[in-house]
C-alpha positions in Angstrom: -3.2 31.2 5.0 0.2 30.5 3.9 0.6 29.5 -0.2 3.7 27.6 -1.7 5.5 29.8 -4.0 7.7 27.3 -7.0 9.9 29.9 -8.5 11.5 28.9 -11.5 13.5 30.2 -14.6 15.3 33.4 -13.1 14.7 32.1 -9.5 15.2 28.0 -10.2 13.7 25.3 -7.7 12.9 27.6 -5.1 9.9 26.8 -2.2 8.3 28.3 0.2 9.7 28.5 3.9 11.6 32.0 5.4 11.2 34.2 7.9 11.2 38.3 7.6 14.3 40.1 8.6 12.6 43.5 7.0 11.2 46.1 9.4 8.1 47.1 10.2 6.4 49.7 8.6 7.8 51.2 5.3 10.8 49.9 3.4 13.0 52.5 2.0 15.0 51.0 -1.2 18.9 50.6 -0.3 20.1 52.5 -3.3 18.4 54.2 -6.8 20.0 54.0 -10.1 19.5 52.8 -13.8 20.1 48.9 -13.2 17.7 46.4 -12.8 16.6 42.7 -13.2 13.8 40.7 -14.2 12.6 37.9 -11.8 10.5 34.8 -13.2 8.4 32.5 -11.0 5.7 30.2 -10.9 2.0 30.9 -10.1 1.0 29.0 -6.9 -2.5 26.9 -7.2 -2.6 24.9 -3.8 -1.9 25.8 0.2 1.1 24.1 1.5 -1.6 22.0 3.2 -2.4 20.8 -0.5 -6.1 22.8 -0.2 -6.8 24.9 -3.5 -5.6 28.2 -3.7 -8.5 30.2 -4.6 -7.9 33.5 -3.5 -4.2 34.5 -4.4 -4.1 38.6 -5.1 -0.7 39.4 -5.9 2.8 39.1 -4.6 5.4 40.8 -3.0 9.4 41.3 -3.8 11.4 41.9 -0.9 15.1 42.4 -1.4 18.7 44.1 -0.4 22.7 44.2 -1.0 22.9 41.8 2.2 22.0 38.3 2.4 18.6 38.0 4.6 18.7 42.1 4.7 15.4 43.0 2.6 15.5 47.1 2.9 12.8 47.2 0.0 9.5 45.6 -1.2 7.6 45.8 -4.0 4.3 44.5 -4.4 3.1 42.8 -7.6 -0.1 42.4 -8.8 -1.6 39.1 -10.0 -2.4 40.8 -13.7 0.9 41.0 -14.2 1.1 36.9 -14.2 0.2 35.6 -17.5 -2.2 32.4 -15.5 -2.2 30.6 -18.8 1.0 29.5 -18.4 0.9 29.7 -14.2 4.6 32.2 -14.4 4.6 35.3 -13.5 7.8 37.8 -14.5 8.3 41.1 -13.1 11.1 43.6 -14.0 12.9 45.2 -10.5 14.1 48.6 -11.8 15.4 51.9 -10.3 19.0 49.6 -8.8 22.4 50.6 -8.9 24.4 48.4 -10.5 25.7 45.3 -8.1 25.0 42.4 -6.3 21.2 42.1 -4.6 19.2 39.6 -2.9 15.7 38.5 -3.5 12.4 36.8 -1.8 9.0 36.7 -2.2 5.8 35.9 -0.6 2.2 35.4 -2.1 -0.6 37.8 -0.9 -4.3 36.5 -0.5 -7.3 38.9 -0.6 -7.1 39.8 2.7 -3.3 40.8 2.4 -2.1 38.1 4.1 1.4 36.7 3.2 2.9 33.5 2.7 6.4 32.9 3.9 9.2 33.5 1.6 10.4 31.7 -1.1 14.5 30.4 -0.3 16.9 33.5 -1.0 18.2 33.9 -4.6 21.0 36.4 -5.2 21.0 38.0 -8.3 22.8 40.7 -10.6 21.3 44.2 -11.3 23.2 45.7 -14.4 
């Protein structure tokens, strides 16, 4: 299944299309600290073949201090979306301070994932 992520606000004009450069297996996170930063994106409801999207479960926040080097994920679970307004916002915490770069892929029920949304570089502070 592969979904269309529109990310907007924090990630603007953002769609689907990206292939993993993270490992295998488990994803360590590149560095710990008291930064973070809050990404903002819009809810999928169709299949990049236009179908409806009925059984999005959550999504998943890969990212690192190099450009197309994701060393850490974290997954996101659709109650954290408000689906009223289709966004969904989810605060990336536990960062040093710097310079990081983010995707993210839908997940359906069966834990199947989309490809990534375009690259967006972002602060922590």
């Amino acid at each position: 299944m592969l979904m269309l992520i529109l990310l907007s606000a924090v990630l603007p004009a953002c769609s689907a299309g990206g292939s993993s450069s993270a490992p295998a297996g488990q994803i360590a996170p590149p560095t710990t600290g008291n930064a973070s930063t809050t990404l903002t994106w819009d809810v999928p409801s169709t299949n990049v073949d236009g179908s409806a999207l009925i059984d999005l479960a959550g999504f998943r926040i890969y990212y690192g201090t190099s450009s197309g080097q994701y060393r850490a994920k974290v997954d996101v679970p659709l109650s954290a979306c408000n689906m009223s307004t289709g966004t969904c916002s989810y605060p990336v915490g536990g960062l040093a301070a710097g310079q990081y770069y983010f995707v993210i892929a839908a997940l359906d029920s069966y834990g199947h994932e989309s490809d990534y949304s375009r690259e967006l570089p972002k602060m922590a502070q």
